[in-house]
LUMTI-459057 format. One record per residue (C-alpha): residue in three letters; x, y negated, z. Coordinates in Angstrom, 1 decimal. Layout:
# LUMTI-459057
+-----+--------+--------+--------+
!  aa !      u !      v !      w !
+-----+--------+--------+--------+
! ALA !      X !      Y !      Z !
...
+-----+--------+--------+--------+
***
This chain:
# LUMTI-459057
+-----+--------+--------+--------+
!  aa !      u !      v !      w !
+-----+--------+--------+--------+
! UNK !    0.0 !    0.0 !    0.0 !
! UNK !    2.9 !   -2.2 !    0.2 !
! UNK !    5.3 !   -4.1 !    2.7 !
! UNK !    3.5 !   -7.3 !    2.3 !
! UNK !   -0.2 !   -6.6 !    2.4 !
! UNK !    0.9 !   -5.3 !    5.8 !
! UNK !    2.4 !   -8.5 !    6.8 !
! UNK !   -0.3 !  -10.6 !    5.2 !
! UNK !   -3.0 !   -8.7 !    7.5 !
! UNK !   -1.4 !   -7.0 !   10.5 !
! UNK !   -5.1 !   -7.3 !   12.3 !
! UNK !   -7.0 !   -5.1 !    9.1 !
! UNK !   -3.8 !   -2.4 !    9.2 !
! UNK !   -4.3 !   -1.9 !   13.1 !
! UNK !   -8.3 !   -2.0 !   12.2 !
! UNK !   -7.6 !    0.5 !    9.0 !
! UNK !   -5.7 !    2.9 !   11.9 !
! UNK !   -7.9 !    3.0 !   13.8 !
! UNK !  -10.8 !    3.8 !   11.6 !
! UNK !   -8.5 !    6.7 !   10.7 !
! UNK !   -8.0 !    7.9 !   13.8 !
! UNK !   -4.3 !    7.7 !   14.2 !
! UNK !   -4.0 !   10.3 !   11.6 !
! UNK !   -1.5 !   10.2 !    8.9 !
! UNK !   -3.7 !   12.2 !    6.1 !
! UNK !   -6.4 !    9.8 !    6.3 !
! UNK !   -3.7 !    7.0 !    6.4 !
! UNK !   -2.1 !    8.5 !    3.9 !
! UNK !   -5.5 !    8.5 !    1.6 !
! UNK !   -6.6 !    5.2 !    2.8 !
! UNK !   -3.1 !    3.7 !    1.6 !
! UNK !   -3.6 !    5.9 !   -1.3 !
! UNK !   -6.9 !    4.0 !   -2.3 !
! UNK !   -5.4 !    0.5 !   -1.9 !
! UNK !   -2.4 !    1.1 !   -4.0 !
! UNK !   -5.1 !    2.4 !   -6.6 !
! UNK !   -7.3 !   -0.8 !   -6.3 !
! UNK !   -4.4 !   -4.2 !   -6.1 !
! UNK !   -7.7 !   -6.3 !   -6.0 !
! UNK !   -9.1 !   -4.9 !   -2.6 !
! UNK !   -7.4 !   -6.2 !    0.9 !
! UNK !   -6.8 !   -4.2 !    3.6 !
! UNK !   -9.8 !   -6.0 !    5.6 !
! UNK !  -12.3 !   -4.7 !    2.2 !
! UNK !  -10.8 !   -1.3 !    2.6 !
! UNK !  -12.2 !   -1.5 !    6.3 !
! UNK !  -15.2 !   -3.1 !    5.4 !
! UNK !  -15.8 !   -0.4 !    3.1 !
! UNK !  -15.2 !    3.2 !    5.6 !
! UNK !  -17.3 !    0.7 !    8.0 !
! UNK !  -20.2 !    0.6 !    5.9 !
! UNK !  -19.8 !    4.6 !    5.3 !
! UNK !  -19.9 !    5.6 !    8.8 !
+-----+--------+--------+--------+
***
């Protein structure tokens, strides 16, 4: 997902965690989809498994 869409939003990675539980697979995937999708921040990616669960 890249270096600096971390920095930019260190409050939607440590959101994006924890809606993954911790677990590196479902990081893994979630940083997976965001390399796939340059348009979406990390904050939409949350957005997103929010509105799913």
């Amino acid at each position: 997902m890249g270096a600096e869409r971390i920095r930019r939003e260190p409050d939607a990675v440590a959101g994006l965690a924890a809606a993954c539980g911790y677990l590196p697979v479902l990081l893994r995937t979630a940083a997976t989809r965001l390399a796939a999708r340059p348009q979406w921040s990390v904050a939409d990616l949350v957005q997103w498994f929010a509105g799913r669960g």
